[in-house]
C-alpha positions in Angstrom: -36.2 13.7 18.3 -37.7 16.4 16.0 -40.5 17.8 17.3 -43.9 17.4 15.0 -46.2 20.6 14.8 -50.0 18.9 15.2 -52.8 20.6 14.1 -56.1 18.8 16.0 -59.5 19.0 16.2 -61.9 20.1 18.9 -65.4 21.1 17.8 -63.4 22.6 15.0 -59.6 22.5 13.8 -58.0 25.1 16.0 -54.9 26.7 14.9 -51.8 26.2 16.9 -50.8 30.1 18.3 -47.9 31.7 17.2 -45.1 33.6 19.8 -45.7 36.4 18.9 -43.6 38.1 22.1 -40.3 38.1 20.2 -39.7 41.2 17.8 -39.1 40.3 14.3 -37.6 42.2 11.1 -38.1 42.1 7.8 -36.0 40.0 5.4 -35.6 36.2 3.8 -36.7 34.4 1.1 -38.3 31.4 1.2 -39.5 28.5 -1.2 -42.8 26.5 -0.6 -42.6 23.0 -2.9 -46.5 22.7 -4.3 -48.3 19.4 -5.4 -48.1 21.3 -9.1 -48.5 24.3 -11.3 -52.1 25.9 -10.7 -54.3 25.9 -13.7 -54.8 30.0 -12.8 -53.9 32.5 -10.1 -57.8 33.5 -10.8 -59.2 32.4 -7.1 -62.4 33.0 -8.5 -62.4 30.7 -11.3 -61.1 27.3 -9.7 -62.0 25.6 -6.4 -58.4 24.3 -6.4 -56.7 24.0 -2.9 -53.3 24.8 -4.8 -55.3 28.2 -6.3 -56.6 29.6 -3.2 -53.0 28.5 -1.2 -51.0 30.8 -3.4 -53.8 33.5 -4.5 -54.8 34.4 -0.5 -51.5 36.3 -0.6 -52.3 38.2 -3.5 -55.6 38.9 -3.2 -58.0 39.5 0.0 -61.9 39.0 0.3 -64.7 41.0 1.9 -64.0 38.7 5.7 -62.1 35.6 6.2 -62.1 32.9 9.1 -60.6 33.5 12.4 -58.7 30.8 14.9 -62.1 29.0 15.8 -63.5 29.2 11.9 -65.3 32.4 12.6 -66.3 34.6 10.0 -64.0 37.8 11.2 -63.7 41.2 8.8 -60.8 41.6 6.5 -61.3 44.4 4.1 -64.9 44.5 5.4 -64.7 47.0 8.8 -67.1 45.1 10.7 -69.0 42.1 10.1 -72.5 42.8 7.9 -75.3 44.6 9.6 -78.5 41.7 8.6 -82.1 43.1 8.3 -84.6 41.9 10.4 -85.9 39.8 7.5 -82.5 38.6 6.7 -82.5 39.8 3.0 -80.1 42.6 3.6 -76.7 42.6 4.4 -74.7 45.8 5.2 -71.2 45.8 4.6 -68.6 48.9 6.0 -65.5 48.8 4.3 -62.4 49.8 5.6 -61.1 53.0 4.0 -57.7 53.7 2.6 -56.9 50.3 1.5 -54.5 50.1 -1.7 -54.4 47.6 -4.7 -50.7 46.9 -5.8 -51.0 48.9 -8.8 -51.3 52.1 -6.4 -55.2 52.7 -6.4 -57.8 53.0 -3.6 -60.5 50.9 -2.8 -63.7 52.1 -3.2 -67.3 50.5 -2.5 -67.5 50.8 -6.5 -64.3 48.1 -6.7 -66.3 45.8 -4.1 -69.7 46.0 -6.0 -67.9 45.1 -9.3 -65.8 42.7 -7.9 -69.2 40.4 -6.4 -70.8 41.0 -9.5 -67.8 38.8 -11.1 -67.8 36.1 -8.4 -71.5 35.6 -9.3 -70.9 35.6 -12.9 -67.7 33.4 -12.8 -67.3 31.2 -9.4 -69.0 28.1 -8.2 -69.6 29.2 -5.0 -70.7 33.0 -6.4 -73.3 31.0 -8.6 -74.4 29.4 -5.4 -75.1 33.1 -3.9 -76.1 34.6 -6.9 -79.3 32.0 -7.1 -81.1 34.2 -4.2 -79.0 37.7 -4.4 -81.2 40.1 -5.8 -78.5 43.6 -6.0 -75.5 44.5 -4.6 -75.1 48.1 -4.6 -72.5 50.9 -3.3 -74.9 52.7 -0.3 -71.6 55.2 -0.4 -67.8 55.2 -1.1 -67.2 52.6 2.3 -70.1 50.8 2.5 -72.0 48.2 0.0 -75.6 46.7 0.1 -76.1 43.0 -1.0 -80.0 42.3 -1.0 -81.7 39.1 -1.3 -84.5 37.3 -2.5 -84.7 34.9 0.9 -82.5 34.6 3.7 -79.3 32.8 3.2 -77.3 31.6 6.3 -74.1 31.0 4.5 -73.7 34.3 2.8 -71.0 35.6 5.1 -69.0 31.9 5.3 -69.3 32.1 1.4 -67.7 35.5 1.3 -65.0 33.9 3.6 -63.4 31.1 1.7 -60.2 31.2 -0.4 -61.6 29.4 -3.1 -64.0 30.0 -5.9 -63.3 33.3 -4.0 -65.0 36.5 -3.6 -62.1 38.1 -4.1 -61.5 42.4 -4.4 -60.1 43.4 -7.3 -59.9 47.0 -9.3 -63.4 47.7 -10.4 -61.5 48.6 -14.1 -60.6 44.8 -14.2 -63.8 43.2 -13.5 -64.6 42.4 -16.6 -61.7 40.3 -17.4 -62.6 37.1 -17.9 -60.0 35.2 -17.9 -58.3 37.5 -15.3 -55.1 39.2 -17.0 -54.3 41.7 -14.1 -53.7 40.0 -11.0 -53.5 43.1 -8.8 -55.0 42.5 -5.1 -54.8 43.9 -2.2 -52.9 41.3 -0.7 -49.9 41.4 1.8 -47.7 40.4 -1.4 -48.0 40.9 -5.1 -47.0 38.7 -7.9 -43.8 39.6 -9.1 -43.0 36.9 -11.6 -44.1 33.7 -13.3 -42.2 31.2 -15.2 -44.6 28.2 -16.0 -43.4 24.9 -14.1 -40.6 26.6 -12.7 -41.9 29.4 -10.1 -44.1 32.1 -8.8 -42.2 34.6 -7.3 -44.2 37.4 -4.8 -42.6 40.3 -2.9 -43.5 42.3 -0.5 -46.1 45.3 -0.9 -45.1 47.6 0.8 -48.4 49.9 1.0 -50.2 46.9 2.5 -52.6 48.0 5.5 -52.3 45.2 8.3 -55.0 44.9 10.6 -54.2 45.5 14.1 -53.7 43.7 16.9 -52.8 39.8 16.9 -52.6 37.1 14.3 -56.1 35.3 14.6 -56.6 32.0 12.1 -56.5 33.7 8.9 -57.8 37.3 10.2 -56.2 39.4 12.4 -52.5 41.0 11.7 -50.9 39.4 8.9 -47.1 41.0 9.0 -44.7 40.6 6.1 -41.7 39.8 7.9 -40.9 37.9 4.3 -38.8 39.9 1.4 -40.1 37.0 -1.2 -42.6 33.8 -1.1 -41.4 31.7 -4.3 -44.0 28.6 -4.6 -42.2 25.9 -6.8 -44.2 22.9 -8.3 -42.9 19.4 -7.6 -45.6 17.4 -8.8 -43.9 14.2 -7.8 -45.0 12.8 -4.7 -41.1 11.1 -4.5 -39.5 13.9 -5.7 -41.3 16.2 -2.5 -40.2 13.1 0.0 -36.5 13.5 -1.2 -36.6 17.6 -0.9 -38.1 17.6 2.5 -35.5 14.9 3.4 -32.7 17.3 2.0 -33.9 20.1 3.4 -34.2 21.8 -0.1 -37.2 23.8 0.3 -38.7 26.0 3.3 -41.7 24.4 3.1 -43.3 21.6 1.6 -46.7 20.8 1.3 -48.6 17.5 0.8 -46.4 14.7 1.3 -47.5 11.2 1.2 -48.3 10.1 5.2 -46.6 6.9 5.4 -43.4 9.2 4.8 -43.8 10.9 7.9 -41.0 8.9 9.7 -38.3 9.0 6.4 -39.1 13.1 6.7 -39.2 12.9 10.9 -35.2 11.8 10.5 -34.0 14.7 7.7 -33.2 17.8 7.9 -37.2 19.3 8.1 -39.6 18.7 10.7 -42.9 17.1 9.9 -46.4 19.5 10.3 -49.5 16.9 10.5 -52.9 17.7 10.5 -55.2 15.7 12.4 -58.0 15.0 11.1 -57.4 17.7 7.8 -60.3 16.4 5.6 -62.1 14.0 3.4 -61.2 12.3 0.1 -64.4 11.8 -2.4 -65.0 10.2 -5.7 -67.0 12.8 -7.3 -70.0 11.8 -9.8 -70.9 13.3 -12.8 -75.0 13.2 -12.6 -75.0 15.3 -15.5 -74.5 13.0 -18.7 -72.8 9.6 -19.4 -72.9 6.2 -17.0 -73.6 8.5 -13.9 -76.6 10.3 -15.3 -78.1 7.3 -14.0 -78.6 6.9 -10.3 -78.8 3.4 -9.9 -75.4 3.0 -11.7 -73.8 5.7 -9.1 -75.8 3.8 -6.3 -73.7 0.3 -7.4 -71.0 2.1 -7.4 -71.5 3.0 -4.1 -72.6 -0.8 -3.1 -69.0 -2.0 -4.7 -66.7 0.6 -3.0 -64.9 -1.0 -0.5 -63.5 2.4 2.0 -61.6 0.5 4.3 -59.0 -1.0 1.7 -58.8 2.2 -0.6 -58.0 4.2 2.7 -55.4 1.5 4.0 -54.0 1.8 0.1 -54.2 5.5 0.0 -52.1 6.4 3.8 -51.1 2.8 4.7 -51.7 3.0 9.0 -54.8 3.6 10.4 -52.5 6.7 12.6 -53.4 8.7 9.6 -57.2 7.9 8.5 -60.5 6.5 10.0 -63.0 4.6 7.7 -66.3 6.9 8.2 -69.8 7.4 6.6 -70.6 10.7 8.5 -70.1 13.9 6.0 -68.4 15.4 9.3 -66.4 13.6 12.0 -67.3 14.0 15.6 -65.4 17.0 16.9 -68.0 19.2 14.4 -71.3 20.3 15.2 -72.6 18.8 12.1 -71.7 15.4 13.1 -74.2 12.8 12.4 -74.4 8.7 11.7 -78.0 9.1 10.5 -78.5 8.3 6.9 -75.6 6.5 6.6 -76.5 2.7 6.0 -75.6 2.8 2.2 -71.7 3.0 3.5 -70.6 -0.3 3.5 -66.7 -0.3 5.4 -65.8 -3.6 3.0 -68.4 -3.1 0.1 -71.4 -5.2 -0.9 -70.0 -6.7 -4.4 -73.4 -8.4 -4.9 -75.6 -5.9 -4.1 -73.6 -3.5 -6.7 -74.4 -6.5 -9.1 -77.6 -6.5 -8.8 -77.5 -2.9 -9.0 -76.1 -2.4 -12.3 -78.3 -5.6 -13.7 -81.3 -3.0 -12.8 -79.8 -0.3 -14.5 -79.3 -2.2 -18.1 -75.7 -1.9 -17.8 -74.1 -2.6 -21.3 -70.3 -2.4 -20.8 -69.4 1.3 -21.5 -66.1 2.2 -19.8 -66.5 3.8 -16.2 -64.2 6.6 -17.0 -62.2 8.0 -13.6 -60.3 11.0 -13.9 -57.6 11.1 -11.7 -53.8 12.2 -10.9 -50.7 11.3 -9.3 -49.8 14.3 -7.4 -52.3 13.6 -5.1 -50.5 10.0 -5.0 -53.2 9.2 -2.5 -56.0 9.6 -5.0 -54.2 7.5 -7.5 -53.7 4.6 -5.1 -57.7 4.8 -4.2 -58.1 5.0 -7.5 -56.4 1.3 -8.3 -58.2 0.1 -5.4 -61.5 1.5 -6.8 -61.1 -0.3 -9.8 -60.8 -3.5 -8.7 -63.5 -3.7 -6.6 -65.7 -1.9 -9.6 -64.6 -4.7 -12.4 -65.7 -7.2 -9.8 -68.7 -5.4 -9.3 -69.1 -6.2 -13.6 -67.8 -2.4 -14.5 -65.1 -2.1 -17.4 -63.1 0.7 -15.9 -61.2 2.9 -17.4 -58.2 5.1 -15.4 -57.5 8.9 -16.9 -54.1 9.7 -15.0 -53.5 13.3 -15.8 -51.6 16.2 -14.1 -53.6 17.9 -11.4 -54.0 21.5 -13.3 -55.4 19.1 -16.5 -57.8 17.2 -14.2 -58.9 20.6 -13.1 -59.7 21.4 -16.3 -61.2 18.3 -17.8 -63.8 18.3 -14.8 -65.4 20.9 -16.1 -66.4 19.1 -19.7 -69.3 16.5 -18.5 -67.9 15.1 -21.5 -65.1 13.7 -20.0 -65.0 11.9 -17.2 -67.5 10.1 -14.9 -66.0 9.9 -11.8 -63.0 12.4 -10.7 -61.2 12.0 -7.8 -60.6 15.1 -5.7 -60.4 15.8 -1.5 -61.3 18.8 1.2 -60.5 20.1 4.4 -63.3 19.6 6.8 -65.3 23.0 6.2 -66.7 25.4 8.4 -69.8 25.5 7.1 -71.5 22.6 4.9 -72.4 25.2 1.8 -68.7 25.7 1.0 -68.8 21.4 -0.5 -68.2 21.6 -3.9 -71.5 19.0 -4.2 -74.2 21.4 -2.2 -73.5 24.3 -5.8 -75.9 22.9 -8.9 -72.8 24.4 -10.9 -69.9 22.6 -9.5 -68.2 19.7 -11.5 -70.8 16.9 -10.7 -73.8 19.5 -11.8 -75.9 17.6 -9.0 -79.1 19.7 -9.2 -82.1 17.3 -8.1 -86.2 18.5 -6.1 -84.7 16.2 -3.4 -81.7 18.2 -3.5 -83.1 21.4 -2.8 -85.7 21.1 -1.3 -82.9 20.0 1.8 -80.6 22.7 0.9 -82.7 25.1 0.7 -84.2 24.6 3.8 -80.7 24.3 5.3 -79.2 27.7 3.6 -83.0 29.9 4.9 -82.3 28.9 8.7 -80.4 31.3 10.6 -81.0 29.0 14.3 -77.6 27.1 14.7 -79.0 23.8 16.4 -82.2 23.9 13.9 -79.3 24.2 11.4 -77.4 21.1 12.9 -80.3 19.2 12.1 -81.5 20.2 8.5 -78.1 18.9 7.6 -78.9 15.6 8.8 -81.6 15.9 5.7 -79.0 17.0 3.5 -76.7 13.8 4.0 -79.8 11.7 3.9 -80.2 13.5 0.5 -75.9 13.0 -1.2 -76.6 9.4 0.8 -79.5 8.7 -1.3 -78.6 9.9 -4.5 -74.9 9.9 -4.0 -73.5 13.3 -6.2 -70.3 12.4 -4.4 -69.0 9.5 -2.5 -66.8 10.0 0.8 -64.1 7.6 1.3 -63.0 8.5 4.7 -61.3 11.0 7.0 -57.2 11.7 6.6 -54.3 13.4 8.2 -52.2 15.7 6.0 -48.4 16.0 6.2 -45.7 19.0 5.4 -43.0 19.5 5.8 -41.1 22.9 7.5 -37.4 24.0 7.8 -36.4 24.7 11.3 -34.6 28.1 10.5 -38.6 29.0 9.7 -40.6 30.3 12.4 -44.1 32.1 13.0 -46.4 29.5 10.1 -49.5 28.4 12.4 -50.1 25.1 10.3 -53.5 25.5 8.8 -55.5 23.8 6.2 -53.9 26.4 3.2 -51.0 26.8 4.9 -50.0 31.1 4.4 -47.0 32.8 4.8 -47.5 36.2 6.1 -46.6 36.3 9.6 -43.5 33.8 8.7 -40.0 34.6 9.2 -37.0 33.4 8.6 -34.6 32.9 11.8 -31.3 31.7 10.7 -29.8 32.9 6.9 
């Protein structure tokens, strides 16, 4: 029997440990099969999953998060010295560190490299709201102030999307990003549009020491090439991890996971990975109106569009709580508006109160994700018999990543997460994000969650924030899921993880 590599949850997702006791060498190439072509390699312009899988190679930010979802230092030297107040953070930098095109890092790079991410990505916007100056103190260190304390700051500065990535101070301004020069373990070598993006080795990277740790610690590039490959076809990826055709190959549909369990790669689940959620836009059109997202939430029936999506329960379980139990931010309070089976008459009525007058329901959607798609079918069903006209806008992933960001477009899109470390890193808690949810109720709970520093005051203030989504649902949560890849055997030293990376990897038979 194959064996299957399980990622599983405690109080957080822990990272299975890599042997690290056998010497490797460098050499091998390997090819990752992707749900698509990215819209960008620009981290801090998308919150795309596919984005910030292939960009954390290229580019590196300020910290990152360790085996236990830690904030741990990456190009930062230490973690940030906080003022007593908590409006100043003090950053060291390591020294010596080189971009790909054969500069130095300075504090000048860092400082114009988080005035971008405030300018240009969701989760920057979300910081920029209360920093107040970020400033090189000298050539290694940098000085963000801010208007209030912020508890997420440093979790923000983590993440590998919408991501506060360090770039050459000379290409800050570039917006969109031309020069894709990181720091990164590997640099982009090539790209040929729906065919491949080829990285190589750098060879001036600067490893940390010591042991791989999450996504901190030593990341060795045991690896001559990474080549990601779109295969937008959810089949088409069943039949390649069958065959053995690629390395890797991430995001197959669950209920293949015994067709791929007797071919020629072994199956990599992660258990629970995250959360699907029908996103609304609150900014203009049907949604604007919260009693028409409200009956939608009344019509939603979870429990068959999760059975549809991943077809056993093995792989999902039908819950209202924004977190699932093995998280510190666990909690059932707030919940009552999530109805396992829907409430088809109480959406009724809801609409009726809203003056509904037959305007098409528009959901943006696509069929990479085939699991979105299949909710999606389900969600429509139980909509029209709710008294919605519904209309479905299949699209490839990279277009539905740009039509969410025209309010003109859509009115629900269809989109999933890992379970985050922190609760600020949702999409839904930035005004800016796709959805553009930005209400008194809204934050005012936010707000109050982002000034605490105390963790178990913090626990609780989030129980106000999903009182808040509950009440004037931004997004709707379907349920939790298990993910599913794929990995050749002749591949060793991948610690399965929620972006899977490819530093430390290496290849054991040619």
């Amino acid at each position: 029997m194959k064996k299957m590599a399980l990622l599983a949850a405690t109080s957080v997702i822990a990272f299975l440990s890599v042997n690290a006791a056998q010497a490797q060498t460098k050499g091998g190439v390997i090819d990752v099969a992707t749900i698509g072509e990215p819209p960008t390699l620009d981290p801090m312009a998308s919150t795309a999953d596919l984005v910030g899988i292939i960009t954390q190679h290229i580019f590196e930010t300020l910290y990152t998060f360790d085996a236990k979802w830690g904030a741990t230092p990456l190009l930062a030297a230490g973690l940030p010295a906080i003022s007593e107040d908590g409006k100043t953070y003090t950053i060291p930098l390591r020294t010596g560190i080189k971009f790909h095109d054969g500069s130095v890092m300075t504090a000048a790079d860092v400082v114009a490299s988080l005035e971008r991410w405030t300018r240009i990505a969701t989760r920057g916007k979300q910081a920029g709201e209360v920093i107040t100056g970020i400033t090189a103190t000298d050539d290694a260190t940098v000085t963000i102030t801010l208007s209030k304390p912020y508890a997420p700051l440093v979790a923000l500065l983590s993440l590998n999307n919408a991501a506060a990535i360090v770039i050459p101070a000379a290409n800050a301004a570039q917006d969109p990003l031309e020069s894709f020069i990181g720091t990164g373990p590997y640099k982009l070598q090539e790209r040929v549009p729906d065919q491949y993006i080829q990285l190589v080795r750098f060879d001036d990277y600067q490893s940390l020491g010591g042991e791989p740790n999450g996504y901190g610690g030593a990341r060795n590039q045991y690896l001559d090439e990474i080549r990601f490959v779109p295969v937008p076809d959810p089949s088409t990826r069943i039949g390649v991890a069958v065959s053995g055709q690629y390395d890797y190959v991430d995001q197959l549909p669950v209920e293949s996971f015994e067709q791929v369990s007797g071919g020629a790669t072994e199956p990599v689940v992660l258990a629970p990975f995250g959360w699907p959620v029908f996103m609304m836009n609150t900014k203009e059109g049907l949604n604007a109106d919260v009693r028409v997202r409200k009956a939608i939430q009344a019509a939603l029936a979870p429990e068959d569009m999760m059975l549809a999506a991943f077809g056993s329960p093995d792989f999902f379980s039908v819950e209202a709580a924004w977190y699932p139990e093995s998280f510190v931010w666990h909690s059932n309070e707030g919940t009552d508006a999530y109805k396992p089976t829907g409430d088809t008459e109480a959406a009724k009525a809801l609409l009726a109160e809203a003056g509904y007058d037959g305007t098409p329901l528009r959901i943006l959607t696509s069929r990479q994700y085939e699991f979105h798609y299949k909710m999606a079918l389900v969600a429509q069903a139980y909509l029209e018999a709710a008294g919605f006209k519904v209309q479905m806008d299949v699209v490839e992933w990279a277009t539905l990543t740009k039509n969410r960001a025209d309010p003109a477009l859509w009115d629900i899109y269809i989109t999933h997460s890992p379970f985050l470390p922190e609760p600020s890193l949702m999409g839904l808690m930035s005004d800016t994000s796709p959805g553009w949810w930005a209400t008194d109720a809204k934050h005012a709970a936010v707000e109050a969650f982002n000034a605490e520093s105390d963790p178990a005051k913090r626990t609780q203030l989030f129980v106000d924030v999903q009182k808040v989504i509950y009440d004037e649902v931004p997004g709707y949560k379907v349920g939790n899921f298990n993910a599913l890849a794929a990995q050749s055997p002749d591949l060793d030293g991948v610690t399965p993880a929620p972006w899977p990376y490819f530093w430390n990897a290496y290849v054991t038979a040619q």
